[in-house]
mmCIF file of the C-alpha atoms, coordinates in Angstrom:
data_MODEL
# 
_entry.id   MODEL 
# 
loop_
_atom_site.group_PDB 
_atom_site.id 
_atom_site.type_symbol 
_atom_site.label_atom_id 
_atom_site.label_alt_id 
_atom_site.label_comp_id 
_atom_site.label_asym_id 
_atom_site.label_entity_id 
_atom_site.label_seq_id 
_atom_site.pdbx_PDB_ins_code 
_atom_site.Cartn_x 
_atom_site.Cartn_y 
_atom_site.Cartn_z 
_atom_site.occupancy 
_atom_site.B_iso_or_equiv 
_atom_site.pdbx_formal_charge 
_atom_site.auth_seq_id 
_atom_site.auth_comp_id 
_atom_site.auth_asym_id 
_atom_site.auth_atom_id 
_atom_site.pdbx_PDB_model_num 
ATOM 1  C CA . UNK A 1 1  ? 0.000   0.000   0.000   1.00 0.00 ? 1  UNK A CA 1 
ATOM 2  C CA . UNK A 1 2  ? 1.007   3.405   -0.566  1.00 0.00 ? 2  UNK A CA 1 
ATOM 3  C CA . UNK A 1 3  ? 0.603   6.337   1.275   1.00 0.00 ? 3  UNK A CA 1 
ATOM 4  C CA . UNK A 1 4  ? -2.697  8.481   0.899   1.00 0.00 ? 4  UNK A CA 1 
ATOM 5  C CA . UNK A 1 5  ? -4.547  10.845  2.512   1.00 0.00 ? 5  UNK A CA 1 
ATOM 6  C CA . UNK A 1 6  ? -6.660  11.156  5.435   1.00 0.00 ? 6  UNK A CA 1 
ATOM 7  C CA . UNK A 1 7  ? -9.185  13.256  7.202   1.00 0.00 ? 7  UNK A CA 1 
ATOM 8  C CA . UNK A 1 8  ? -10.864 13.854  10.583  1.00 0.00 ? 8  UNK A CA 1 
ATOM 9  C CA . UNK A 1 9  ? -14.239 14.810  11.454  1.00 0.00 ? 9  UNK A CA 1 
ATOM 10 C CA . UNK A 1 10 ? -14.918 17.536  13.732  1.00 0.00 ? 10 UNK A CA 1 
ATOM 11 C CA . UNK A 1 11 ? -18.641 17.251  14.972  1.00 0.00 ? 11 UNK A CA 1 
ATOM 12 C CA . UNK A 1 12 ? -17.521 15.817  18.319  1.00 0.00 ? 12 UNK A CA 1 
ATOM 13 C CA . UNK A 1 13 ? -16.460 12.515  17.650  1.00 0.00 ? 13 UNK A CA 1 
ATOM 14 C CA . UNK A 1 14 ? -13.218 10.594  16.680  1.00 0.00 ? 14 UNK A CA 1 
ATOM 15 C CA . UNK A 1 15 ? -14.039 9.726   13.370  1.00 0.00 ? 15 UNK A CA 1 
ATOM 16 C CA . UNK A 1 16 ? -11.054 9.480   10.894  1.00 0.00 ? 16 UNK A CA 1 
ATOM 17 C CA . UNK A 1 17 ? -11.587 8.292   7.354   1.00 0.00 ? 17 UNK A CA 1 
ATOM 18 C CA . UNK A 1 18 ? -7.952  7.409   6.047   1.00 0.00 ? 18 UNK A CA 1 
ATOM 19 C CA . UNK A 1 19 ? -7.223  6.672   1.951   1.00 0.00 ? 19 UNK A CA 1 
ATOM 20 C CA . UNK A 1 20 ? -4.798  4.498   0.674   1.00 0.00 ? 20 UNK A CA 1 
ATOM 21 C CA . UNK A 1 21 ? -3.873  3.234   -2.746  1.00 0.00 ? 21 UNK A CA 1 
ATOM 22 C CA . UNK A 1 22 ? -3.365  -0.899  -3.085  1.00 0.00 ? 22 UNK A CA 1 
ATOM 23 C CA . UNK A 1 23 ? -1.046  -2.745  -5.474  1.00 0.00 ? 23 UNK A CA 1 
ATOM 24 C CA . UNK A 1 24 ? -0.997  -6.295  -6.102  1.00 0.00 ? 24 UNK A CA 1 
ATOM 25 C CA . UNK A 1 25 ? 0.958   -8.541  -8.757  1.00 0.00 ? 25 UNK A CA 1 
ATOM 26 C CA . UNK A 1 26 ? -1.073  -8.795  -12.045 1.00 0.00 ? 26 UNK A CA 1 
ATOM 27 C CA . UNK A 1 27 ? -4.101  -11.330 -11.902 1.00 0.00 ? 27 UNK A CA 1 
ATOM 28 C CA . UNK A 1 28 ? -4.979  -10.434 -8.769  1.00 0.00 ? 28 UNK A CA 1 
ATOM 29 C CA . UNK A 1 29 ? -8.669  -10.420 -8.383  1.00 0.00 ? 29 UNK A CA 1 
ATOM 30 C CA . UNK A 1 30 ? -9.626  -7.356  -6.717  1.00 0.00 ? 30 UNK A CA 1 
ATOM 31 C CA . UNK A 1 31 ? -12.947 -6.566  -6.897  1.00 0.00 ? 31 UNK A CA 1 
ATOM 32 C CA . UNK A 1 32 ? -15.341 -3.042  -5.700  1.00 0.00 ? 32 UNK A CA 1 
ATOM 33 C CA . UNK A 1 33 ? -16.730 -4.999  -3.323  1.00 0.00 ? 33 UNK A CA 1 
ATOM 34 C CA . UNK A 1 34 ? -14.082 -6.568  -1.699  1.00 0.00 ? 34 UNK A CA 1 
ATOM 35 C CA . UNK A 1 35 ? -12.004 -5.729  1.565   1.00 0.00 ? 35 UNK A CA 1 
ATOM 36 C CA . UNK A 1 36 ? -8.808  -6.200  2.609   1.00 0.00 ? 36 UNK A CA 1 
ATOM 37 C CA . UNK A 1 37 ? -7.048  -7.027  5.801   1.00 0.00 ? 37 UNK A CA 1 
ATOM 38 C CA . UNK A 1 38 ? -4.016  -7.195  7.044   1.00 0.00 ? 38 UNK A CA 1 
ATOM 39 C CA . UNK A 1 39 ? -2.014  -10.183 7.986   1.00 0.00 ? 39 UNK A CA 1 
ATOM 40 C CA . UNK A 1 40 ? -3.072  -9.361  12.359  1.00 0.00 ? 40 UNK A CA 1 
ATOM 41 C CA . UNK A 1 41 ? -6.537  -8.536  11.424  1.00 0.00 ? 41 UNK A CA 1 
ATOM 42 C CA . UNK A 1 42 ? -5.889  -4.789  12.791  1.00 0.00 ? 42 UNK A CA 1 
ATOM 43 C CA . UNK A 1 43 ? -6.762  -2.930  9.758   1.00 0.00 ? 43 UNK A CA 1 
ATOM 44 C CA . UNK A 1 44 ? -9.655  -3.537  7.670   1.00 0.00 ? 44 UNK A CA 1 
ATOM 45 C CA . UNK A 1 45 ? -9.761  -1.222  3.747   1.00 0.00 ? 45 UNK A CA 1 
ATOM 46 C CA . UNK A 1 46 ? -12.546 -1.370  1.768   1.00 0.00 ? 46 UNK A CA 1 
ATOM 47 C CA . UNK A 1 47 ? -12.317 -0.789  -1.882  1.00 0.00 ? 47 UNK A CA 1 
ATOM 48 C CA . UNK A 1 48 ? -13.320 1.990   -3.390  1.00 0.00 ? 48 UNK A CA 1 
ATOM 49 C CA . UNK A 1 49 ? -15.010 2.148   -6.868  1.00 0.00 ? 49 UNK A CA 1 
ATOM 50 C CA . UNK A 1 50 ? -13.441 -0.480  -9.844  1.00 0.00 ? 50 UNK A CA 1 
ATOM 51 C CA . UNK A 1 51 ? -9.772  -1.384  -9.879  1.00 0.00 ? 51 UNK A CA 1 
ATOM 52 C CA . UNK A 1 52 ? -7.491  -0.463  -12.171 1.00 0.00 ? 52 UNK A CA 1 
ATOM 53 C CA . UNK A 1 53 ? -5.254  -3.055  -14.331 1.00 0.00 ? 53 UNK A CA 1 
ATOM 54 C CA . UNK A 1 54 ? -2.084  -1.930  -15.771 1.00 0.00 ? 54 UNK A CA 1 
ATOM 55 C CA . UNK A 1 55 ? -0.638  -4.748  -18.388 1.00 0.00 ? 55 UNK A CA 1 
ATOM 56 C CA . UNK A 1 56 ? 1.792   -2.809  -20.423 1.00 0.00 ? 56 UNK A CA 1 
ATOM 57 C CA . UNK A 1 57 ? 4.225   -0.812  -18.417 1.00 0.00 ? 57 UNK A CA 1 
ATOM 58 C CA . UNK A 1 58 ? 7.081   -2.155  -16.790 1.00 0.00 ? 58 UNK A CA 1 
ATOM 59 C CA . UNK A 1 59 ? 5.729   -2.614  -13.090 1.00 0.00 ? 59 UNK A CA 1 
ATOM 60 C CA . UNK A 1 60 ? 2.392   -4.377  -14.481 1.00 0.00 ? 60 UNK A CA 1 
ATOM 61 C CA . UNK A 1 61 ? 0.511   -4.642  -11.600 1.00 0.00 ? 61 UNK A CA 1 
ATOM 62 C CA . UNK A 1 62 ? -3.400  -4.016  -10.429 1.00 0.00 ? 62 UNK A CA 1 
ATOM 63 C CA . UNK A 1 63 ? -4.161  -1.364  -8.321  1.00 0.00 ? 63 UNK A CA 1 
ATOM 64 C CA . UNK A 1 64 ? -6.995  -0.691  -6.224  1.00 0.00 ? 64 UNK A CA 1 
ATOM 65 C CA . UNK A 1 65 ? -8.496  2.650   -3.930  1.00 0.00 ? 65 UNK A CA 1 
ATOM 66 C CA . UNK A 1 66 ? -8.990  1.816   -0.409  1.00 0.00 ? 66 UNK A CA 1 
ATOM 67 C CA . UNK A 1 67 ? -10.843 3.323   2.174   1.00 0.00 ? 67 UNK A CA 1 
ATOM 68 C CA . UNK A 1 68 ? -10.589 2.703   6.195   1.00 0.00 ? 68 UNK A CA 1 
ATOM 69 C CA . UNK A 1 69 ? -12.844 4.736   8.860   1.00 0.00 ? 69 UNK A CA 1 
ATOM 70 C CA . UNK A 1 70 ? -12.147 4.476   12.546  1.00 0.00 ? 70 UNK A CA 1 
ATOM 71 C CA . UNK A 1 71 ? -13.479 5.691   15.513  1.00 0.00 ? 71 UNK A CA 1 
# 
């Protein structure tokens, strides 16, 4: 995953909505619905809209938005 961005709500709660960009080896199947977690189970991302596939460059690879809200 690479770095995104992320943002905090300020109505009185701890809500912080956190984006991230995924990229996994070509063939992956990464589908809008899906969500991913990591190896502990201590972050859970939820993809965002339809993955992109990238064939024909050197680093072919699939890449996916992700989404995680806490708090």
């Amino acid at each position: 995953m690479t770095v995104g961005s992320s943002s905090e709500e300020h109505d009185a709660s701890e809500t912080v909505t956190t984006r991230r960009v995924f990229a996994a080896p070509l063939g992956t199947d990464v589908r809008p619905s899906d969500r991913i977690v990591s190896l502990d189970g201590s972050e859970k991302w939820e993809v965002i809209g339809r993955p992109l596939v990238f064939p024909l460059t050197s680093l072919a690879r699939v890449e996916a938005a992700l989404k995680e809200v806490t708090g």
